[in-house]
KOLZAMI-783968 format. One record per residue (C-alpha): residue number from 1; residue in one letter; chain; x negated, y negated, z negated. Coordinates in steps of 0.05 Angstrom, whole numbers, padded with zeros to 5 digits. Each point is the difference from the previous one (the first is absolute). Example, Ala and Ser with C-alpha at 12.3 -4.5 7.8 and 13.67 -1.06 7.14 Angstrom:
2
seq type mol u v w
1 A A -00246 00090 -00156
2 S A -00027 -00069 00013
This chain:
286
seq type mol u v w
1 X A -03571 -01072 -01298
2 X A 00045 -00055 00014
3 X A 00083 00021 00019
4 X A 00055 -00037 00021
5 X A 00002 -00074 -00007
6 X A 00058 -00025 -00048
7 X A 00048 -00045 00024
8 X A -00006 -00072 -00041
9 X A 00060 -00039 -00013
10 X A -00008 -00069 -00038
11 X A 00076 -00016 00002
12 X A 00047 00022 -00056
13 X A 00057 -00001 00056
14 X A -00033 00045 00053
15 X A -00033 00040 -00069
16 X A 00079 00018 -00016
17 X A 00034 00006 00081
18 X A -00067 00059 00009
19 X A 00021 00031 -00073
20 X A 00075 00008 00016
21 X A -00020 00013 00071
22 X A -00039 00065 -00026
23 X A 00054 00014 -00044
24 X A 00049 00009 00047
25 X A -00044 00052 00037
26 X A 00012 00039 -00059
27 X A -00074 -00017 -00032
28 X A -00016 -00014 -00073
29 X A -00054 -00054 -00008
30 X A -00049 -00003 -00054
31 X A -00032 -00069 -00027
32 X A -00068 -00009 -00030
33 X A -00009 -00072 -00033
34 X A -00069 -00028 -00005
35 X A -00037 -00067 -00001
36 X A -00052 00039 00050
37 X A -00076 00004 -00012
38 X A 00023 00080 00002
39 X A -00034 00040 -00031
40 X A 00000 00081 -00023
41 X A 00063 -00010 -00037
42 X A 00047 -00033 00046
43 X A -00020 00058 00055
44 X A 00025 00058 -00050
45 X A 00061 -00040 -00007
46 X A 00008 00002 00071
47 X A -00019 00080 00005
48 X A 00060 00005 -00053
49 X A 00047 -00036 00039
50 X A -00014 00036 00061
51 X A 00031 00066 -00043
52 X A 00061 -00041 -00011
53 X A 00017 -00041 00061
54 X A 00009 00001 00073
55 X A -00033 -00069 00013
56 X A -00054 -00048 -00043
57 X A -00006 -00068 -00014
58 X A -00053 -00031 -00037
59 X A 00022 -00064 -00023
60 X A -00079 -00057 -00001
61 X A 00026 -00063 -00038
62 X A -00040 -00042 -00053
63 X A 00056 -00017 -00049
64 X A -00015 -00073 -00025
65 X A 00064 00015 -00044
66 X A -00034 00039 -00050
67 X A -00069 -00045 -00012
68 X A 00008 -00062 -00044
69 X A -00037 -00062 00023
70 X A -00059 00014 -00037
71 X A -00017 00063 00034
72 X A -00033 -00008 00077
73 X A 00036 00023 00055
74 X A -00049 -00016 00039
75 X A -00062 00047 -00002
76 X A 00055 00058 -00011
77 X A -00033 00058 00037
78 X A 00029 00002 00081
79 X A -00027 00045 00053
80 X A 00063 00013 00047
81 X A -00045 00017 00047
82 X A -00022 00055 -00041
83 X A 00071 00017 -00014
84 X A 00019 00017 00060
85 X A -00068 00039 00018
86 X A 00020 00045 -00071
87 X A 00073 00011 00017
88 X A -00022 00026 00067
89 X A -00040 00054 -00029
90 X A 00049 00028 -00047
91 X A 00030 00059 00034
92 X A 00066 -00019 00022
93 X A -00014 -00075 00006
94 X A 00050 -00042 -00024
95 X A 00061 -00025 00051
96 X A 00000 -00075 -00019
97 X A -00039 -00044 -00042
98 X A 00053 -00061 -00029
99 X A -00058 -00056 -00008
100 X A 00041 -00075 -00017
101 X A -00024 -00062 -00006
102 X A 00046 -00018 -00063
103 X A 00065 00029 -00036
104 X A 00018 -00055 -00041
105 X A 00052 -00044 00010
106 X A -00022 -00077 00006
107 X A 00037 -00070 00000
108 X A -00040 -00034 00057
109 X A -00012 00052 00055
110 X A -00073 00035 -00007
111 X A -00036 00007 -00060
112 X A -00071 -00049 -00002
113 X A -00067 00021 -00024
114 X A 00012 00071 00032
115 X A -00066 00044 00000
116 X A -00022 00058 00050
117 X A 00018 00045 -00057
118 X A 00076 -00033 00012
119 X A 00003 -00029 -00076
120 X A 00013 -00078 -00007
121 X A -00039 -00009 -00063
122 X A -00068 -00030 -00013
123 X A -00033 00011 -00076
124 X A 00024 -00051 -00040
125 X A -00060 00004 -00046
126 X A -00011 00003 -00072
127 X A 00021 -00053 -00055
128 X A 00060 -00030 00041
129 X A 00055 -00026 -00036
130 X A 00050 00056 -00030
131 X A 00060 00002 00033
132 X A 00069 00006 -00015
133 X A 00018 00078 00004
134 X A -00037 00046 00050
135 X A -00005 -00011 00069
136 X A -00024 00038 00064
137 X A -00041 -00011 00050
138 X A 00066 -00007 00046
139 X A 00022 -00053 -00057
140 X A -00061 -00041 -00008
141 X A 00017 -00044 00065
142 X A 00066 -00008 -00016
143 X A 00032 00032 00056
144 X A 00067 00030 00012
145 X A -00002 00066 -00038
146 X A 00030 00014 -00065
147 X A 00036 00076 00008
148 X A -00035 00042 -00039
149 X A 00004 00087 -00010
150 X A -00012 00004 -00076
151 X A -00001 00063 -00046
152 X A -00004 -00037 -00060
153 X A -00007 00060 -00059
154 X A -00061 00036 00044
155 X A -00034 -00053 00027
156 X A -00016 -00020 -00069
157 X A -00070 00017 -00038
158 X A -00059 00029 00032
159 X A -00016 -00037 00059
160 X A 00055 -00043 -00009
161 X A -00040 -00031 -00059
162 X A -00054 -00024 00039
163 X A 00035 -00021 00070
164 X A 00071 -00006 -00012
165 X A 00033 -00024 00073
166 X A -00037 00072 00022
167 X A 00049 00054 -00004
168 X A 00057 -00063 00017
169 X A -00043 -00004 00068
170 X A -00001 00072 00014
171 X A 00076 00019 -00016
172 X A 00021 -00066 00045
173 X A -00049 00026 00056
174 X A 00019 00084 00000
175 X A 00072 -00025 00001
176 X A -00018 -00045 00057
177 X A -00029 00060 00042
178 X A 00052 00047 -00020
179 X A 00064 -00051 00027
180 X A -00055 -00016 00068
181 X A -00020 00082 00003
182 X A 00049 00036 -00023
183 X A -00033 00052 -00009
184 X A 00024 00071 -00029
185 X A -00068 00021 -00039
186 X A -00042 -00051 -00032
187 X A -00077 00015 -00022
188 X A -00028 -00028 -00056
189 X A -00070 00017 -00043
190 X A 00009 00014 -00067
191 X A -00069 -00034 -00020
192 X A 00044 -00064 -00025
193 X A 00055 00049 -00043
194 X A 00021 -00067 -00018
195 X A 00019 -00036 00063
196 X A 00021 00086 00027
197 X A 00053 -00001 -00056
198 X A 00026 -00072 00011
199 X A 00007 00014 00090
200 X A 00039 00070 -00026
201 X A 00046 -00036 -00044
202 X A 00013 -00051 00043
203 X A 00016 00045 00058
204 X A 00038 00043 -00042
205 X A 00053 -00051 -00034
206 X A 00052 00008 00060
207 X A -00013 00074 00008
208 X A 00015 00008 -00070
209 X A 00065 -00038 -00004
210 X A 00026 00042 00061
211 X A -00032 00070 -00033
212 X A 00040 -00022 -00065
213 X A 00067 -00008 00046
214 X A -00010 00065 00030
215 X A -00010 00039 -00067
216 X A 00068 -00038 -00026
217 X A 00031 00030 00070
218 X A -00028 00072 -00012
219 X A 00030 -00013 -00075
220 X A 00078 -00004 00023
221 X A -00008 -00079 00008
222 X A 00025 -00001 00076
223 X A 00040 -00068 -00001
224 X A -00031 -00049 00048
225 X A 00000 -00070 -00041
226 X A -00032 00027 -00063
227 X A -00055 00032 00030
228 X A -00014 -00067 00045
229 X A -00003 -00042 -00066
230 X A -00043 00045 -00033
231 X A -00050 -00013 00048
232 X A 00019 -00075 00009
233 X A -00010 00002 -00068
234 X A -00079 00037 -00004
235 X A -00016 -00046 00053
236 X A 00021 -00067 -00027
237 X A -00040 00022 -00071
238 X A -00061 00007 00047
239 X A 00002 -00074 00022
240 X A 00043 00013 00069
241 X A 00050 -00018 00029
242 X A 00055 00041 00043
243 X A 00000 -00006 00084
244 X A 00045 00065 00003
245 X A 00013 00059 -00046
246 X A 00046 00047 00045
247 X A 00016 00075 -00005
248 X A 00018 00027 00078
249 X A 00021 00066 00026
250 X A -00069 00023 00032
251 X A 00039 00015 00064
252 X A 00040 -00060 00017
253 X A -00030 -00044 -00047
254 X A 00065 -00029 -00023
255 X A 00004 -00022 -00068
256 X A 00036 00049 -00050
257 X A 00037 -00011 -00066
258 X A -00019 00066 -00028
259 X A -00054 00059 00015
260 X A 00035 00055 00023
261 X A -00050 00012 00060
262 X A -00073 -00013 00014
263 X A -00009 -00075 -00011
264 X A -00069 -00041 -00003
265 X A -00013 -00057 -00040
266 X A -00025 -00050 00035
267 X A -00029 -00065 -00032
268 X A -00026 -00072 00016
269 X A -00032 -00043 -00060
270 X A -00044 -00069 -00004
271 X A -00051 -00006 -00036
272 X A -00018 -00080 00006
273 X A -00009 -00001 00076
274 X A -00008 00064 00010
275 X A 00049 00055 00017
276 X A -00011 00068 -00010
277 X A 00051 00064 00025
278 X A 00010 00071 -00023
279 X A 00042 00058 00008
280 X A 00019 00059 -00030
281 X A 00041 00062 00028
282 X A 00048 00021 -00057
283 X A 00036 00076 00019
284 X A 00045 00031 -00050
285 X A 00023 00070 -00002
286 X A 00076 00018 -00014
């Protein structure tokens, strides 16, 4: 039987003004990425968020980012239709389904050659001339984008053998959704353990540097400045770079030189174009 309709939003803007709207009604919103053509897997992720979050979003985009030229784009599996008919019939629903036409970043206004499945790449075919270093599909036309998500040590053998701009694609794209969502639980099948482990490390290089900050608080280290460059410093090693590092009281969020109250870390980094923020609550006892 069907249930409630989602809501669809195709604009990263109004995607992030409904997330922090929710948010500040107190709810906790849970994300499910998928390239839709659903299917029995992407429901049980949804089943599993509902046990975690307030609010879902499923998240339909075909990533071009992570298909080389020589793989078609083209008669990838779409049924949005479909999609919506599913996500109806899980009990529960879903709240919103974030469906854009393109993420990427290009140097003369819209991408060309886009497809109904929302990729801009057309098989290449087979025995064209080798190119210099590996491209995407978002690449192949020469257009604007060249940020890339990469987590170099994982993403290498196994798949990354055989289609090596893959697991580049898919960390550039989850970090995409996570800045436009901002969500506070992410689902993700564990079928791929390769492309699971690379999304957790990824989303786990901030958290980390703050987590290490805190355990040097809990330690005796309380001044203000060293804890702030240890974490300027985790970051930087992980290819970002620094919007804010500050520690604040968690009252008046004034910035203090030294914990000697409840204080949160609160952090801003780039990575390429994207930005990413964290916190972390930090409460010593005297």
């Amino acid at each position: 039987m069907a249930g409630k309709e989602p809501e669809i939003i195709t604009d990263k803007n109004q995607m992030r003004k409904w997330s922090r709207a929710m948010r500040s009604q107190g709810k906790t919103i849970g994300l499910v990425p998928t390239m839709g053509y659903l299917h029995e897997g992407h429901i049980s992720l949804i089943k599993e968020a509902h046990k975690r979050t307030n609010l879902i979003v499923v998240s339909v985009y075909v990533n071009p980012g992570q298909f080389s030229p020589t793989e078609d784009l083209s008669t990838y599996p779409s049924d949005f239709h479909g999609d919506i008919q599913k996500l109806m019939a899980v009990p529960g629903g879903v709240d919103v389904v974030f469906h854009p036409h393109n993420l990427y970043d290009y140097a003369e206004g819209k991408p060309t050659g886009i497809n109904n499945n929302g990729s801009n790449c057309e098989n290449s075919g087979v025995g064209e001339p080798e190119r210099k270093g590996v491209v995407s599909c978002v690449e192949e036309r020469g257009l604007g984008h060249e940020t890339w998500v990469r987590v170099e040590r994982l993403e290498k053998g196994m798949c990354g053998k055989s289609r090596p701009v893959f697991f580049r694609g898919v960390a550039t794209v989850v970090t995409k959704l996570f800045n436009i969502v901002e969500p506070d639980v992410a689902m993700f099948g564990k079928k791929d353990y390769q492309q699971w482990r690379i999304i957790q490390r990824m989303a786990l290089s901030i958290n980390r540097s703050l987590s290490g900050a805190k355990s040097a608080a809990e330690n005796g280290q309380v001044n203000c400045r060293e804890l702030r460059n240890l974490v300027i410093q985790a970051v930087n090693s992980a290819g970002g770079r620094i919007d804010y590092a500050e520690i604040v009281d968690q009252e008046t969020l004034e910035a203090v030189e030294e914990i000697q109250s409840p204080v949160v870390f609160c952090i801003a980094a780039w990575f390429g174009k994207v930005r990413l923020i964290d916190n972390l609550e930090i409460n010593i006892s005297k």
